[in-house]
BAVONU-151871 format. One record per atom (N, C-alpha, C): residue number from 1; x negated, y negated, z; residue in one letter. Coordinates in Angstrom, 3 decimals, always signed. Example, Ala and Ser with C-alpha at 12.3 -4.5 7.8 and 13.67 -1.06 7.14 Angstrom:
2
1:-13.190:+5.690:+7.800:A $
1:-12.300:+4.500:+7.800:A $
1:-13.200:+3.300:+7.800:A $
2:-12.850:+2.250:+7.080:S $
2:-13.670:+1.060:+7.140:S $
2:-12.900:-0.030:+7.870:S $
***
This chain:
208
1:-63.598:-44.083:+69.510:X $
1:-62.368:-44.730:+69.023:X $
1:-61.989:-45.963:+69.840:X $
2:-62.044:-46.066:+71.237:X $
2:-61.873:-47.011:+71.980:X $
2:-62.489:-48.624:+71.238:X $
3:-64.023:-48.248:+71.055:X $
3:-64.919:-49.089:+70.455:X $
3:-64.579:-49.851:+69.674:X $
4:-63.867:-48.723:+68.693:X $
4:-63.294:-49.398:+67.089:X $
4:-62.101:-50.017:+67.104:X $
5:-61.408:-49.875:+68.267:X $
5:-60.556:-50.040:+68.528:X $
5:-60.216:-51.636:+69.152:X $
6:-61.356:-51.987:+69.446:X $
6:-61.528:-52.982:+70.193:X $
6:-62.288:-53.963:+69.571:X $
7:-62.719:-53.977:+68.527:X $
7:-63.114:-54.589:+67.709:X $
7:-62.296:-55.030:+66.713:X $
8:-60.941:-53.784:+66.566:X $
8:-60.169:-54.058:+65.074:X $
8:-59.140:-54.844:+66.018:X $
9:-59.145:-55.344:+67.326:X $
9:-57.521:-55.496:+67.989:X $
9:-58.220:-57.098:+68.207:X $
10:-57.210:-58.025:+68.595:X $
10:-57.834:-59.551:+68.935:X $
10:-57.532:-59.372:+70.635:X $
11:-59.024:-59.865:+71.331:X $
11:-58.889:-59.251:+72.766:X $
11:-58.273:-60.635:+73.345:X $
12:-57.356:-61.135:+73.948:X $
12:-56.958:-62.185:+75.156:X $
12:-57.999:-62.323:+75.663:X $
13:-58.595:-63.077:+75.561:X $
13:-59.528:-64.006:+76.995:X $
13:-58.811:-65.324:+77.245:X $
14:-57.682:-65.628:+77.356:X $
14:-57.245:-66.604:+78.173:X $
14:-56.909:-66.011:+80.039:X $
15:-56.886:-65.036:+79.914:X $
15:-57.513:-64.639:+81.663:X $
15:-58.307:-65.566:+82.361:X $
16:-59.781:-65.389:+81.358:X $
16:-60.416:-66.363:+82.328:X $
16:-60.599:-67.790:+83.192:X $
17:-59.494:-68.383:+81.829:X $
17:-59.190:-69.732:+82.190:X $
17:-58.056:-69.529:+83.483:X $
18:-57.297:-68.377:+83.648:X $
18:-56.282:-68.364:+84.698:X $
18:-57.055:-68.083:+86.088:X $
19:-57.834:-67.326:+85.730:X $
19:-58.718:-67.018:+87.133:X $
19:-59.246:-68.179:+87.553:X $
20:-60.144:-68.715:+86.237:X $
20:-61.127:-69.739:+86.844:X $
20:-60.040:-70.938:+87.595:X $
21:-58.659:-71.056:+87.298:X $
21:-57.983:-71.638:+87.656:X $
21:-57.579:-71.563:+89.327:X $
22:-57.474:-70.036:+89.030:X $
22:-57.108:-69.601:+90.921:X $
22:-58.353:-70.056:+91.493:X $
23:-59.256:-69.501:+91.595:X $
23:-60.996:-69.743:+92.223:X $
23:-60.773:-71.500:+92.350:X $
24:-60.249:-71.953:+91.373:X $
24:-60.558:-73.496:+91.804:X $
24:-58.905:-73.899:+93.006:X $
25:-58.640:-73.169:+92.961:X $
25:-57.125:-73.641:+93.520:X $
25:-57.844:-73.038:+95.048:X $
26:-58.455:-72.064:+95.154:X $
26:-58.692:-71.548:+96.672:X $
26:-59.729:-72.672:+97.075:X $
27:-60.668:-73.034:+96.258:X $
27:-61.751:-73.927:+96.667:X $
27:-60.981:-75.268:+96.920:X $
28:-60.060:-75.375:+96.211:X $
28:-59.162:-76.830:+96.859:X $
28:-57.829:-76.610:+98.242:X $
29:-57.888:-75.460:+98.309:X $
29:-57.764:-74.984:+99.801:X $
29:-58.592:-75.101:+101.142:X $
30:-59.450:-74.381:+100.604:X $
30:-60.695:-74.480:+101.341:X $
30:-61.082:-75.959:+102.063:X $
31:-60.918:-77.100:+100.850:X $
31:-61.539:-77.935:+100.990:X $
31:-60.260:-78.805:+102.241:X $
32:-59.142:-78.589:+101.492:X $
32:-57.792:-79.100:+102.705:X $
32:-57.516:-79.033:+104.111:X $
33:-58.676:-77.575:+104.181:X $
33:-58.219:-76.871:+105.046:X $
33:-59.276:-77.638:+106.512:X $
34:-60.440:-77.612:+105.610:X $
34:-61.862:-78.438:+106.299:X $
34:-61.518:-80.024:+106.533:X $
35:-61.013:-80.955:+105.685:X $
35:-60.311:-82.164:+105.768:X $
35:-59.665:-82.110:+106.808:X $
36:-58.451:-81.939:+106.742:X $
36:-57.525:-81.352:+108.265:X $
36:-58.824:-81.494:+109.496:X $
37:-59.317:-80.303:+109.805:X $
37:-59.704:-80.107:+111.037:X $
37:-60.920:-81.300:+111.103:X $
38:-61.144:-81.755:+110.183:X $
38:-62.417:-82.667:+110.519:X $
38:-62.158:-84.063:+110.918:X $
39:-60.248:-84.649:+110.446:X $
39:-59.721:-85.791:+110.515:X $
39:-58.450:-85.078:+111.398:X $
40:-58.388:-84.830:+113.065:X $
40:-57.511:-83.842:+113.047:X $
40:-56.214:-84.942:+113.358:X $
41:-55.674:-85.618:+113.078:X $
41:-54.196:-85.958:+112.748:X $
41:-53.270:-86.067:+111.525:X $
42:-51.861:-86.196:+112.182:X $
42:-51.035:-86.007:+111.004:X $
42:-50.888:-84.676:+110.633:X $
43:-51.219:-83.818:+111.195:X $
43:-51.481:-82.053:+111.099:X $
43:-50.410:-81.737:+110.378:X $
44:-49.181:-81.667:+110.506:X $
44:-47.944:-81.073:+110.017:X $
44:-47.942:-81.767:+109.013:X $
45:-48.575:-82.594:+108.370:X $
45:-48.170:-82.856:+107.046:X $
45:-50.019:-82.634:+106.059:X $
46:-50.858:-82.463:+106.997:X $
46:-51.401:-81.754:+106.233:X $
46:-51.597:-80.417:+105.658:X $
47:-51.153:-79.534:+106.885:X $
47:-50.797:-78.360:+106.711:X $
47:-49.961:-78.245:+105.526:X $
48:-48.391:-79.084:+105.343:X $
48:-48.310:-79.148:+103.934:X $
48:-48.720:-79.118:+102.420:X $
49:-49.653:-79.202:+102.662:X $
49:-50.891:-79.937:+101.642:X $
49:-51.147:-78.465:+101.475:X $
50:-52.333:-77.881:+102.493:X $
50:-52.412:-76.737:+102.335:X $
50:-51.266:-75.634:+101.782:X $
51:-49.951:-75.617:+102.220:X $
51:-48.774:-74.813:+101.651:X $
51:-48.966:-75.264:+99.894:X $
52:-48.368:-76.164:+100.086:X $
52:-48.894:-76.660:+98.481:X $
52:-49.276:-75.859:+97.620:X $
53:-50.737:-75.585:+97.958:X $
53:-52.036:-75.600:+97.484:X $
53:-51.694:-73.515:+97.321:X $
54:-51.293:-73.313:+98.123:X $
54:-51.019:-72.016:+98.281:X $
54:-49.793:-71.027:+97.292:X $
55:-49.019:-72.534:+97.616:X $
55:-47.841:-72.264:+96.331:X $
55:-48.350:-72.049:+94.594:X $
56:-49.217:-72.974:+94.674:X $
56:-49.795:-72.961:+93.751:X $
56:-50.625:-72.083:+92.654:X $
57:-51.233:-71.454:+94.131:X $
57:-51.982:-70.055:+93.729:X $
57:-50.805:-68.755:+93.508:X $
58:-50.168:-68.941:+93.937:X $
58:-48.961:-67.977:+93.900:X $
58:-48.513:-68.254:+91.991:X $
59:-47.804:-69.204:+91.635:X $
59:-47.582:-69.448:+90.799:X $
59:-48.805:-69.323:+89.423:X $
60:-50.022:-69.726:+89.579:X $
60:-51.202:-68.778:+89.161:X $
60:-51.224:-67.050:+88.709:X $
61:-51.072:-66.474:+89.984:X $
61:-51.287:-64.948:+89.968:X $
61:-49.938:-64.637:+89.522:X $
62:-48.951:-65.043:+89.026:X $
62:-47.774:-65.001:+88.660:X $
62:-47.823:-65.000:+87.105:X $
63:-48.324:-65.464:+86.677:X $
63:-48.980:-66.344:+84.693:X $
63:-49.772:-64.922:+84.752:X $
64:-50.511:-64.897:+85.735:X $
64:-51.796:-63.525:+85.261:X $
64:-51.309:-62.753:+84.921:X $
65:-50.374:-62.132:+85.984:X $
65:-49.635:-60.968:+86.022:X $
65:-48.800:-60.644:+85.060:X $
66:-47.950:-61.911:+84.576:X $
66:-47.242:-62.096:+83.255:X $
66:-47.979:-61.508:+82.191:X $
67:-49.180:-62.105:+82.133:X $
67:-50.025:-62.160:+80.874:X $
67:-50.646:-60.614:+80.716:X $
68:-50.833:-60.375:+82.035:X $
68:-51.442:-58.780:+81.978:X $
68:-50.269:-57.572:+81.751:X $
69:-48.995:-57.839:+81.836:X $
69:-48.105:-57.121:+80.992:X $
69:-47.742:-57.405:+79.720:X $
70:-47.776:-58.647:+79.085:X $
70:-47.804:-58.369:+77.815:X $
70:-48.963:-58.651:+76.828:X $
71:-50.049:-58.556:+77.399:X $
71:-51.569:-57.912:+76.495:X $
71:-51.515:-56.654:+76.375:X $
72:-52.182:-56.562:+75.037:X $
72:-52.404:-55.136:+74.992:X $
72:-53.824:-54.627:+74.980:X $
73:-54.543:-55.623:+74.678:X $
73:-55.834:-55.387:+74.899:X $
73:-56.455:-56.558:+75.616:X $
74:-57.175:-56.498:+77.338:X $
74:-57.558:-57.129:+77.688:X $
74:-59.009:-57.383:+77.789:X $
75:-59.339:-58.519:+78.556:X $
75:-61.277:-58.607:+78.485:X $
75:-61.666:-57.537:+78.919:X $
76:-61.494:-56.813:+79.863:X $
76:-61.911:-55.584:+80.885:X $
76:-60.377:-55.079:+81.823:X $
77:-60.915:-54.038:+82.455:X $
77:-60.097:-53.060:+82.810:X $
77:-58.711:-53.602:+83.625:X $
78:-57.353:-53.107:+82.888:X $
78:-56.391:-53.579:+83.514:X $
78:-56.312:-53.603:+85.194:X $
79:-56.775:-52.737:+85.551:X $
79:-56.782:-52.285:+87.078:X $
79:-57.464:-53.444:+87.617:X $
80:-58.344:-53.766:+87.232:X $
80:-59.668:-54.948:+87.466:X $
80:-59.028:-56.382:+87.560:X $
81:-58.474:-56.292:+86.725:X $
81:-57.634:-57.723:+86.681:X $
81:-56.650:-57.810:+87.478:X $
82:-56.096:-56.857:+87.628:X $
82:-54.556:-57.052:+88.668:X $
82:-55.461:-56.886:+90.436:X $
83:-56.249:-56.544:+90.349:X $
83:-57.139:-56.180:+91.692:X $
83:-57.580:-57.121:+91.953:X $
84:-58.136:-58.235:+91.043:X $
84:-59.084:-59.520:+90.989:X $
84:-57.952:-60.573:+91.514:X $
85:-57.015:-60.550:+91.183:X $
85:-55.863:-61.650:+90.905:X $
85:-55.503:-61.482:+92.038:X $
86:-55.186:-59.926:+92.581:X $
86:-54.453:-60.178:+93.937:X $
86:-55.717:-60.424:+94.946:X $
87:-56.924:-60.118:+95.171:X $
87:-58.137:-60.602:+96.341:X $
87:-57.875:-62.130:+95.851:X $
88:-58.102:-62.260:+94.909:X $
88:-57.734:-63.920:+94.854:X $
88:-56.818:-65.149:+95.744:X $
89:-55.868:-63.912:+95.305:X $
89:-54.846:-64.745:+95.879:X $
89:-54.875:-63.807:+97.650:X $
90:-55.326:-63.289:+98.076:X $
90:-55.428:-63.035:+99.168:X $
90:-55.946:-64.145:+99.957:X $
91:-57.409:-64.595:+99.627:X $
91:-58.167:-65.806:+100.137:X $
91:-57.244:-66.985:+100.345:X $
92:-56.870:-67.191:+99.015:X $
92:-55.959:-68.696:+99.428:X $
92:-54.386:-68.325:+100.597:X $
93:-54.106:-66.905:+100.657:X $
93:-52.882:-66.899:+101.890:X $
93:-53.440:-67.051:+102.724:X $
94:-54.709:-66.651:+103.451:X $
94:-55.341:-66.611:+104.423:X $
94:-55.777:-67.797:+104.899:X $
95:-56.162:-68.677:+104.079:X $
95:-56.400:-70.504:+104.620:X $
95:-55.247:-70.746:+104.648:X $
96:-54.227:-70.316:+104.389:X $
96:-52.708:-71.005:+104.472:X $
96:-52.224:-70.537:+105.919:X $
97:-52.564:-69.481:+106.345:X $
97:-52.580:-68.813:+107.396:X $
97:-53.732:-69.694:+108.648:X $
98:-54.656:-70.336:+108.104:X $
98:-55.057:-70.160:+109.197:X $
98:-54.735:-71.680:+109.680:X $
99:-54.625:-72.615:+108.570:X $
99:-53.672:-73.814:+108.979:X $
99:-52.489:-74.196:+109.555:X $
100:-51.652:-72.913:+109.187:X $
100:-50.627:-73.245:+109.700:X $
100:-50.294:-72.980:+111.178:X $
101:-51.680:-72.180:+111.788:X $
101:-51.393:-71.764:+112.966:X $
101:-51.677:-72.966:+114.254:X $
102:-52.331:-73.749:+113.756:X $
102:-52.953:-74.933:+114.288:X $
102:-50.999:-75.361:+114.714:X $
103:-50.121:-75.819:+113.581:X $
103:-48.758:-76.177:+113.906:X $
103:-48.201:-75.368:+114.534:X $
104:-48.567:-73.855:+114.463:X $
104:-47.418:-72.797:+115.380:X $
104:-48.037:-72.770:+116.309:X $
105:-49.624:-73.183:+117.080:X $
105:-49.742:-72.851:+118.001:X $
105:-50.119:-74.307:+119.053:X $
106:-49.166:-75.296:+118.437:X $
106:-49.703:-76.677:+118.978:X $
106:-51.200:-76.724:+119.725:X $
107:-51.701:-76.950:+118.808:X $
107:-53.521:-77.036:+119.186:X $
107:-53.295:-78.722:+118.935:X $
108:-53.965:-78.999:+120.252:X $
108:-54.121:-80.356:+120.428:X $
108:-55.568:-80.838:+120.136:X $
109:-56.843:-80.174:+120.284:X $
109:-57.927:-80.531:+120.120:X $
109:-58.366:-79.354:+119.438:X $
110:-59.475:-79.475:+118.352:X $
110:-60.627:-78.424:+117.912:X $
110:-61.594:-78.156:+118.489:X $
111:-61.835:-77.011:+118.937:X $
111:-62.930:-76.340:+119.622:X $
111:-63.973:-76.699:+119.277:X $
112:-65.114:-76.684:+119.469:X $
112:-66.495:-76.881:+118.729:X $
112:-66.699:-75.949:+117.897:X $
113:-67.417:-75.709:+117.098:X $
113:-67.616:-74.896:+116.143:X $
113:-66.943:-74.048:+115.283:X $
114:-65.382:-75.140:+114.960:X $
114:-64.481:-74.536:+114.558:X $
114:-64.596:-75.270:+113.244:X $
115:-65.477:-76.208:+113.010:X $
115:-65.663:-76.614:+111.523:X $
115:-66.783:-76.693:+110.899:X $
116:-67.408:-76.025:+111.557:X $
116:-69.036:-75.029:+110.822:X $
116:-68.322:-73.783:+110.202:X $
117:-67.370:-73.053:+111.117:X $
117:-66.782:-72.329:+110.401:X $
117:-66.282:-71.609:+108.883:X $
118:-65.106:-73.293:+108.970:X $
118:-64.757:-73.440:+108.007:X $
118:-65.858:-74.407:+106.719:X $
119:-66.107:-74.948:+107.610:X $
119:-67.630:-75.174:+106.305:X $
119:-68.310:-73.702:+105.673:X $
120:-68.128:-72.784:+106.446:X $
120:-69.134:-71.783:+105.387:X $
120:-68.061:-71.545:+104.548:X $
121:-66.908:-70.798:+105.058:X $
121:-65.906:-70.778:+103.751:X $
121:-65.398:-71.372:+102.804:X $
122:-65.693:-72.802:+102.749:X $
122:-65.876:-73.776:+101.722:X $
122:-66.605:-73.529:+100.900:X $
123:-68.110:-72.899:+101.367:X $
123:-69.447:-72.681:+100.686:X $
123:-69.334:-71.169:+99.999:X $
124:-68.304:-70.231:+100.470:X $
124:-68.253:-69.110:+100.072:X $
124:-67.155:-69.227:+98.822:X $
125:-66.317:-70.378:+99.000:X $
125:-65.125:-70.588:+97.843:X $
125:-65.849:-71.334:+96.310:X $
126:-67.158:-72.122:+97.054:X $
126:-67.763:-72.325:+95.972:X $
126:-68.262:-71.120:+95.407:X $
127:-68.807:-70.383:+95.424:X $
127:-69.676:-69.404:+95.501:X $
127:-68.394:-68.920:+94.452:X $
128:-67.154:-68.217:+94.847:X $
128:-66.360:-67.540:+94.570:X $
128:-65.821:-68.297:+93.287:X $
129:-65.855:-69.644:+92.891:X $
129:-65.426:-70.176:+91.715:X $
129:-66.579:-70.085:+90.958:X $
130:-67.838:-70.187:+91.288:X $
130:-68.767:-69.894:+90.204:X $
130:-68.917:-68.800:+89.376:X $
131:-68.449:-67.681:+90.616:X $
131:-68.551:-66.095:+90.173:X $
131:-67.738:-66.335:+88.859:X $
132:-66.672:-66.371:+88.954:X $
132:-65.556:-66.224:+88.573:X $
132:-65.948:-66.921:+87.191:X $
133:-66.061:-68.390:+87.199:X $
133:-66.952:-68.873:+85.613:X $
133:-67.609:-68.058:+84.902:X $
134:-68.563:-67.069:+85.648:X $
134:-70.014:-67.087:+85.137:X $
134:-69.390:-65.594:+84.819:X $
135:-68.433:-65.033:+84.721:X $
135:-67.374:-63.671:+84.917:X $
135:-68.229:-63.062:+83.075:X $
136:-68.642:-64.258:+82.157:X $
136:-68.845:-63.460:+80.576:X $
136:-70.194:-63.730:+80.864:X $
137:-71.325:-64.425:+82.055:X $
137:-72.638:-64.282:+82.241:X $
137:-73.204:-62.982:+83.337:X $
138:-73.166:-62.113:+83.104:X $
138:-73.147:-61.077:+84.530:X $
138:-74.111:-61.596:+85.339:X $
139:-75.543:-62.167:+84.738:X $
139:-76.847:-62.291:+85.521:X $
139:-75.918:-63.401:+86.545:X $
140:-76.042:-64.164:+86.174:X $
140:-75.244:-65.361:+86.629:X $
140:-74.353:-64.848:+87.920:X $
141:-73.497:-64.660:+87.543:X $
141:-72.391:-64.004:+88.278:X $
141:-72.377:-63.252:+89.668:X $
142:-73.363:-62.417:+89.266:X $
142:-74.101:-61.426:+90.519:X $
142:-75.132:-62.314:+91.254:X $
143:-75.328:-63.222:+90.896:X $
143:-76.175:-64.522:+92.041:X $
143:-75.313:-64.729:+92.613:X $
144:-74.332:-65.284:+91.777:X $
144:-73.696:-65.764:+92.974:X $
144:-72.388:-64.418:+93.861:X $
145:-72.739:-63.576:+93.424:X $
145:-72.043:-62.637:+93.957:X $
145:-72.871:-62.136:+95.645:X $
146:-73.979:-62.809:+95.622:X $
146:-75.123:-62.547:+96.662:X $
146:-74.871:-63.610:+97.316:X $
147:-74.996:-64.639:+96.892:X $
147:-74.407:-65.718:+97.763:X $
147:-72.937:-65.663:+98.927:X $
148:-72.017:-65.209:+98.056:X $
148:-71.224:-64.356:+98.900:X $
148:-70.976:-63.538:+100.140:X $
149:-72.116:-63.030:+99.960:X $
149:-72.516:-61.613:+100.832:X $
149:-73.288:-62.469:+101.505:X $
150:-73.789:-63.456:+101.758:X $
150:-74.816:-64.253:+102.433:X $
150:-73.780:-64.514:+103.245:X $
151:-72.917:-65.781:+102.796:X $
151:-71.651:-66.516:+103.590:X $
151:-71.176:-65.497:+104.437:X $
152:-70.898:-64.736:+104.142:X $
152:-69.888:-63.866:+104.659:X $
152:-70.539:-63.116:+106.133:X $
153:-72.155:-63.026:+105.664:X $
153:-72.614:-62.649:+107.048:X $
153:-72.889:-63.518:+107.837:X $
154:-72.796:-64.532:+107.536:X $
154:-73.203:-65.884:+108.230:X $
154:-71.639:-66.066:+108.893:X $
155:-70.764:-65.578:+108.070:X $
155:-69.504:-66.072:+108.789:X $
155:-68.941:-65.135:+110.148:X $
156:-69.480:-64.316:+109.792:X $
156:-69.113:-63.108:+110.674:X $
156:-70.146:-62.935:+112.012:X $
157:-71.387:-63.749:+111.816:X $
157:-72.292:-64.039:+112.807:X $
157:-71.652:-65.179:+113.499:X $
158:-70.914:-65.817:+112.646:X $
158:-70.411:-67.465:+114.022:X $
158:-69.061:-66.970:+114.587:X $
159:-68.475:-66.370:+113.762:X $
159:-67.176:-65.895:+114.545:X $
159:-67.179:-64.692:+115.955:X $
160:-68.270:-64.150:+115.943:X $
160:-68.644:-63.421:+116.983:X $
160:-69.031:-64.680:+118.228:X $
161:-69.765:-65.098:+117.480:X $
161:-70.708:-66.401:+118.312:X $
161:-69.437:-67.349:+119.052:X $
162:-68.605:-67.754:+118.424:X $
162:-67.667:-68.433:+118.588:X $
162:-65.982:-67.793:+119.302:X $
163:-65.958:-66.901:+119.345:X $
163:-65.368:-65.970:+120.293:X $
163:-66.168:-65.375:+121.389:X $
164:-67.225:-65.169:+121.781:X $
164:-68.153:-65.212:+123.135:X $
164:-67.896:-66.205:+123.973:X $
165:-67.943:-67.470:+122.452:X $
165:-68.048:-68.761:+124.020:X $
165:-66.871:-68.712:+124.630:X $
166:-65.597:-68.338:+123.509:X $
166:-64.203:-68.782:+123.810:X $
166:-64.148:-68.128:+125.086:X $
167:-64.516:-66.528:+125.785:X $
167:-64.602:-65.874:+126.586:X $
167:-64.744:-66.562:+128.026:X $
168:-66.197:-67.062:+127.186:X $
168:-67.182:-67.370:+128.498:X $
168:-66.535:-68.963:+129.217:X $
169:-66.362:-70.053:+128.043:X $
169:-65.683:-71.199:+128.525:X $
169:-64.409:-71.023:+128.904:X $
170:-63.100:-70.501:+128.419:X $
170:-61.777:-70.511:+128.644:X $
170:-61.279:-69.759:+129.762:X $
171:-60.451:-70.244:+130.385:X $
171:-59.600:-70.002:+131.609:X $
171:-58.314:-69.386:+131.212:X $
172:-57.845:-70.010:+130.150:X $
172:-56.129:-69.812:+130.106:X $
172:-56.445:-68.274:+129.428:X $
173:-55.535:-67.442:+129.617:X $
173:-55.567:-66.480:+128.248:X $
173:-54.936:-67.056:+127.053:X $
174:-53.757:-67.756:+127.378:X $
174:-52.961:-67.912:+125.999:X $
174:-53.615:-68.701:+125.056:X $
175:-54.382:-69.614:+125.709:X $
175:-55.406:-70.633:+124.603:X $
175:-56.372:-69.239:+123.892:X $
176:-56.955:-68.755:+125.191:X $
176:-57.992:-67.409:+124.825:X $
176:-57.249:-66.609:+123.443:X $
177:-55.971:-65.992:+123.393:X $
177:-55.408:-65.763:+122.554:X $
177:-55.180:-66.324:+121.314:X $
178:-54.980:-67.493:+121.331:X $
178:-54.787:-68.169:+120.318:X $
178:-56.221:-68.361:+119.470:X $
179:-57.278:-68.755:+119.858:X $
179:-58.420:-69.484:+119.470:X $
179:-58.843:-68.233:+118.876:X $
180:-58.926:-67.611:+119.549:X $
180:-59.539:-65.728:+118.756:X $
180:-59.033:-65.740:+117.871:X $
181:-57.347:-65.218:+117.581:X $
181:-57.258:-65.436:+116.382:X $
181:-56.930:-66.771:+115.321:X $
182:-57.175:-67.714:+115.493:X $
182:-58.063:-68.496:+114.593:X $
182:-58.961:-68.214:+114.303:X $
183:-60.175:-67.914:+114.891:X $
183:-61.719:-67.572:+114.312:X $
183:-61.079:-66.107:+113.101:X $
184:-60.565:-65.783:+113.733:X $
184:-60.365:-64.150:+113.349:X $
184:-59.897:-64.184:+111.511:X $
185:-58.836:-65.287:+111.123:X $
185:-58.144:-65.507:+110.385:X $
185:-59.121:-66.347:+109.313:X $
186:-60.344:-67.006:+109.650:X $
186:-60.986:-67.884:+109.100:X $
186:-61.733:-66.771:+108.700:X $
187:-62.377:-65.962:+109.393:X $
187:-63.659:-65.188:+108.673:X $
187:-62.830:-64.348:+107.770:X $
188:-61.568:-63.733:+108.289:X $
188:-60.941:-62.832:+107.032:X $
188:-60.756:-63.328:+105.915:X $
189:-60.610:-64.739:+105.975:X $
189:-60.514:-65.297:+104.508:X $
189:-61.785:-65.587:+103.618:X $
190:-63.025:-65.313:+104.711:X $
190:-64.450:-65.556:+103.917:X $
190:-64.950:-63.905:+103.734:X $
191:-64.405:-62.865:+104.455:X $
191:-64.132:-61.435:+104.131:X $
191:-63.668:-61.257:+102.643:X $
192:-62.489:-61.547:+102.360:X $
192:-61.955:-61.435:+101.332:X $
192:-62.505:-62.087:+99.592:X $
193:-63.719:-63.410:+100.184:X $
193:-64.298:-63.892:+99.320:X $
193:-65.312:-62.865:+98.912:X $
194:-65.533:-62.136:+99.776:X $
194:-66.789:-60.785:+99.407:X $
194:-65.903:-59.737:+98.898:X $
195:-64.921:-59.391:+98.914:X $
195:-64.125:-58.861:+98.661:X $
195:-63.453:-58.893:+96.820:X $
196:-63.362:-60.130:+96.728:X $
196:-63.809:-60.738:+95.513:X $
196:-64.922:-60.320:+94.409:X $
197:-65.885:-60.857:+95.548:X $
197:-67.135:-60.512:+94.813:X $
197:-67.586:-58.806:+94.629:X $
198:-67.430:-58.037:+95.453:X $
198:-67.091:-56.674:+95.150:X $
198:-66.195:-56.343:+93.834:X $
199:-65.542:-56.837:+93.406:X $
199:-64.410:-56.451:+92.544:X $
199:-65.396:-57.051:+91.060:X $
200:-65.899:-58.109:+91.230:X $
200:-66.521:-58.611:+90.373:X $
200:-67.836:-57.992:+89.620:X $
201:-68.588:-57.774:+91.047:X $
201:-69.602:-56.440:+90.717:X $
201:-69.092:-55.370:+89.850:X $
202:-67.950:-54.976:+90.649:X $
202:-67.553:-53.697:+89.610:X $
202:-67.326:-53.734:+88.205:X $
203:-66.806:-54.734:+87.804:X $
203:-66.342:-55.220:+86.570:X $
203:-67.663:-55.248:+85.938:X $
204:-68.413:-55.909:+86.041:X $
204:-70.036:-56.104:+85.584:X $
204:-71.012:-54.717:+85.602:X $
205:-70.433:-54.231:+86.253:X $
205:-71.352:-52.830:+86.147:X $
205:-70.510:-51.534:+85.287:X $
206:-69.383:-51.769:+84.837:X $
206:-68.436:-51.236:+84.170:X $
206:-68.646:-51.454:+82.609:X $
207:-69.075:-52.958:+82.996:X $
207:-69.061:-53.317:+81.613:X $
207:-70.669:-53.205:+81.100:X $
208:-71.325:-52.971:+81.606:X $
208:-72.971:-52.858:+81.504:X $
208:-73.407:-51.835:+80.012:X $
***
């Protein structure tokens, strides 16, 4: 009955255009976030930029959420969608987070390898907007759902790497403090892109 059911009902797929919307709103985070540290002045008003960008996604998962209470029949599983929307929007708080700490924690210079970093999570936000396209191609989708899982170990290999040195070079603790969690805040947001992609898997293997 479900079957017939779903055939006789007209299903909403304007979801996807809202997602593919968020995925591009985190990747233009991402990208703000890498700008900033690579041109590092004017900080407090780029960090803006980033808020922005964040607001934005908010207002996004807001339309979804709308939309996913008054559908009655969606592309795939309600749970899936409200789960998708919020990892979504998890990623983009987390670059909002990790910019803004640069202003709360007056960082005067960037560490070395604090924008290889954020370069992989750029590469993982791509990754994460493709998924998200390719959401009615599964083959597709699950590539780049691997890609993901690539970034993510790659990210979690420099953030180790990059908290050693902080150890081994730094004197102050409070810088020591601070710089940790920066690294810490950057990989959680390329965490959460796998996190993503987990949710995405599921959906695809649900729907199989």
């Amino acid at each position: 009955m479900p079957g017939l059911l779903q055939r006789l009902m007209p299903r909403e797929e304007g979801f996807f255009d809202l997602f593919a919307q968020q995925a591009e709103n985190i990747h233009a985070g991402a990208e703000a976030l890498l700008k900033m540290l690579s041109h590092y002045t004017g900080v407090p008003e780029q960090v803006q930029i980033v808020k922005a960008i964040e607001h934005e996604g908010d207002e996004i998962a807001h339309h979804l959420l709308i939309k996913l209470n008054q559908t009655f029949i969606t592309p795939f599983d309600r749970e899936d969608i409200h789960t998708l929307c919020n990892q979504l929007d998890d990623v983009i708080d987390l670059i909002d987070a990790a910019a803004s700490r640069f202003v709360l924690y007056r960082v005067d210079s960037i560490r070395e390898g604090t924008v290889e970093l954020v370069k992989v999570l750029v590469s993982a936000t791509v990754e994460v907007t493709a998924a998200v396209k390719a959401l009615g191609t599964p083959e597709k989708a699950l590539k780049h759902c691997i890609e993901i899982n690539r970034y993510e170990n790659e990210s979690d290999r420099l953030c180790r790497t990059l908290i050693a040195q902080l150890f081994d070079e730094e004197r102050d603790s409070v810088q020591i403090i601070k710089w940790k969690e920066i690294f810490e805040v950057i990989e959680t947001a390329v965490d959460k892109c796998e996190d993503v992609a987990n949710v995405i898997e599921g959906v695809i293997i649900k729907s199989a």
